[in-house]
N, C-alpha and C positions, 0 to 999 in steps of 0.2 A: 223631244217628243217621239221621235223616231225610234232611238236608245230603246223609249220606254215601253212602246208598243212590241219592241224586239221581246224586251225582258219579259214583258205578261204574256207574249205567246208562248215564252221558253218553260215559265215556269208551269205554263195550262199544259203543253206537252207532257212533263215533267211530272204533274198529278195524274194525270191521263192514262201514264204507261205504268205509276205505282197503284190506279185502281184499276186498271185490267188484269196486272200483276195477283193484285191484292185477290180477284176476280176469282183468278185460275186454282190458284192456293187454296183457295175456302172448295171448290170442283173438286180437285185433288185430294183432297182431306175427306169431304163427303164420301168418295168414291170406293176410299178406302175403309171407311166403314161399311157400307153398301158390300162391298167387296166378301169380308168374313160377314154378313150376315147371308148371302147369297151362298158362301161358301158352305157354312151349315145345310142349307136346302141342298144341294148336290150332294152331302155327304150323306143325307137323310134318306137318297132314293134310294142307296144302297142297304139298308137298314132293313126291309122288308122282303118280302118272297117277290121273284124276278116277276113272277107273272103278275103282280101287284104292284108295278114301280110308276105305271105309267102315267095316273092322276099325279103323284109327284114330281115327274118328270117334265109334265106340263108346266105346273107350278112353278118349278125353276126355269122354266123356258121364257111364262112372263115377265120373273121378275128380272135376271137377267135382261130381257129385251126391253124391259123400264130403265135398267142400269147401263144401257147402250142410249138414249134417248139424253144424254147430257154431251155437250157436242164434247167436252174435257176427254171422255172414253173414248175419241178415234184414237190419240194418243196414250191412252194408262193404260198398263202391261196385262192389268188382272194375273200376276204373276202366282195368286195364290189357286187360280182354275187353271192347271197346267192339265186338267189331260181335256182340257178344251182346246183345238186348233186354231190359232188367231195369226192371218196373212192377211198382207198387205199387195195391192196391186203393184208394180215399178215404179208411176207416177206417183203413187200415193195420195190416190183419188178415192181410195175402195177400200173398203178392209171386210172380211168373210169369218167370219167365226161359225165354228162346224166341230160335232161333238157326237157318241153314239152312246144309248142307253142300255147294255144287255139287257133281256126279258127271257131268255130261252137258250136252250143248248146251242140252239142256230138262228134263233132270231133278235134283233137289235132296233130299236128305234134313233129316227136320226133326225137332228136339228142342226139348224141354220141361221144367220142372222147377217144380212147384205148391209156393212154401213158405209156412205160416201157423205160428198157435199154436194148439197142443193143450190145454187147458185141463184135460184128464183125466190128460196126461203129465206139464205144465208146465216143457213145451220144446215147440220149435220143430219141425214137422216137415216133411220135403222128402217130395215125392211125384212118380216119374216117368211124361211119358208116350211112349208106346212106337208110331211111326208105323207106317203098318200102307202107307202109300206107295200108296195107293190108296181111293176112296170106300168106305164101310162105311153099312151102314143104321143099326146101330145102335153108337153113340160111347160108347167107354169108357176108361179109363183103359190098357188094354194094348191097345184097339184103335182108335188114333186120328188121323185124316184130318191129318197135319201141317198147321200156321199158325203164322205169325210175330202174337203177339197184341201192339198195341201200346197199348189202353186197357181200364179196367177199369170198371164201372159198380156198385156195390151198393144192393142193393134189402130190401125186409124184409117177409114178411107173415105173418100170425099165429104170429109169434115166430122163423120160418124166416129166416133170411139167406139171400141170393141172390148171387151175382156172375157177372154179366152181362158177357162179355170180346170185343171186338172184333177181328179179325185178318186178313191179307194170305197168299196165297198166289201165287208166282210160277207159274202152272200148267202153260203151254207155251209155244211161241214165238208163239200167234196168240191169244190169253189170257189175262188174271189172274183172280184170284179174293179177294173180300171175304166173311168172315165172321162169323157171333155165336153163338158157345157161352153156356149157362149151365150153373154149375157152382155146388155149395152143398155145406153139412158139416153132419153132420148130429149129434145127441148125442151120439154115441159117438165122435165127429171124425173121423171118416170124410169122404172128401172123392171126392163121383162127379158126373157131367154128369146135369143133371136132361133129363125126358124130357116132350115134346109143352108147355111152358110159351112157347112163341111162334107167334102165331096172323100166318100170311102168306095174306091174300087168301080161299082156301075153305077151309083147314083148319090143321092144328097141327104143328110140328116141330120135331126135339132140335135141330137147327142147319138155320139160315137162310145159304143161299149165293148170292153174287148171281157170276155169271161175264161178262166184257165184254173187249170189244176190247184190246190188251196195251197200245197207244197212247193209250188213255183213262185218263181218273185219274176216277176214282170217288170222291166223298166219302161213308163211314161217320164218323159220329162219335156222341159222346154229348154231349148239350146239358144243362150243369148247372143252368143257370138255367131251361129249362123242365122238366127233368125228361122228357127222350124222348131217342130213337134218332131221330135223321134221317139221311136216306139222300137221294142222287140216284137219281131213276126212271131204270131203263135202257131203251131201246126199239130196236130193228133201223134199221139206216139206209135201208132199205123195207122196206115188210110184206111182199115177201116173203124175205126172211133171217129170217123170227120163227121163231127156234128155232136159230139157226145162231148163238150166245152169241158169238162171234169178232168177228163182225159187230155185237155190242151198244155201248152207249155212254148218257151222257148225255142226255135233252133237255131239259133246263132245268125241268122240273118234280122236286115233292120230295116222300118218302115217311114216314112214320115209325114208330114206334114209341114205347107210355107201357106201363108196368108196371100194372096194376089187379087186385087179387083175385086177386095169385097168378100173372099172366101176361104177356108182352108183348102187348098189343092193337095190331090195325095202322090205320093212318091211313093213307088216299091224300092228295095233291094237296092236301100243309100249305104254309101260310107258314112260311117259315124265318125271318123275321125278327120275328117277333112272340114 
């Protein structure tokens, strides 16, 4: 009897994992059709005059973010939207997809789409952000300064998870712009930009922006092995353009940033190579 209860558990297992199997496949397959029909809409925005892309732009923003909303997409590559950015946190809790729309010689619209695991739902859930196309004080989910984010950093302190996310904006023709949001979920999985957790120089902010020359390339990164944010120091190429960010750029000194107690703390004038 024993034997037998063994064998009908093995074989329930056994169906189990060929219809979850079966499950994922049929996800997969949809996905990929979903995949080139979405593919068309993004190919279509470019089809019309810049300053007309935006109603289309939208469009593919939903439908995409319907096509994030099958939990199979935290994992499928969408390999055929490659000049969409799609990173995944360390843990692989998080994944951020971020893409920009030209409109103008110097203007660009910017999308976003926050997908993790809800652990209250147990599915996956997509969250948009909604560019507001201009600086805001304060950053929120319907109200937020577009970036292209391309690395993610996670952090953890008294029981809070953190993610810490790097990012590029093309700002004008005489400018770029580097960024670092942090953004956390909180027990009710809830997912909002945390506030004042990065300390730059005299005081605290929800986001850190460094702006510099268009012809400069600025290095943000995250360093795994030390555990910090390095940056290149910007500085005027005379003191007097200081404040004229157009005019900013490198000078071979390096800044950073370590997580401590809850915050990013800043460092001036680190080795980077240590």
């Amino acid at each position: 009897m024993k034997r037998q209860n063994i064998l009908k558990k093995g074989i329930f297992i056994f169906f189990f994992f060929i219809a979850v199997y079966h499950s994922k496949a049929q996800d997969t397959s949809s996905l990929a059709v979903t995949e080139h029909q979405i593919l068309a809409k993004y190919l279509g925005i470019f089809t019309v005059n810049p300053m007309d892309r935006e109603s289309k732009a939208e469009k593919f923003f939903d439908e995409f973010y319907e096509a994030t909303s099958c939990d199979s997409s935290f994992y499928y590559p969408f390999l055929l939207l490659d000049k969409i950015g799609k990173i995944y946190s360390p843990d692989h809790k998080l994944r951020i997809y971020s893409w920009n729309i030209p409109i103008g010689i110097d203007d660009n619209l910017y999308y976003c789409i926050i997908q993790y695991y809800s652990k209250h739902n147990k599915k996956y859930i997509s969250v948009k952000l909604h560019d507001t196309h201009k600086p805001t004080q304060k950053i929120t989910l319907s109200e937020w300064p577009g970036v292209l984010y391309y690395q993610i950093a996670d952090t953890k302190n008294s029981g809070q998870y953190f993610y810490t996310i790097l990012g590029f904006n093309m700002n004008n023709l005489l400018s770029n712009k580097k960024v670092i949001d942090v953004i956390s979920i909180n027990d009710d999985d809830v997912v909002s930009f945390c506030s004042k957790l990065i300390e730059y120089k005299k005081g605290y902010v929800d986001r850190l922006v460094f702006e510099y020359n268009e012809k400069a390339n600025m290095m943000l990164r995250y360093d795994e092995r030390n555990q910090m944010i390095v940056f290149d120091h910007l500085s005027p190429q005379k003191p007097s353009l200081e404040g004229n960010y157009q005019f900013y750029g490198p000078d071979f000194s390096y800044d950073g940033l370590r997580f401590e107690n809850g915050v990013w703390k800043y460092y001036s004038n680190i080795d980077v190579k240590n």
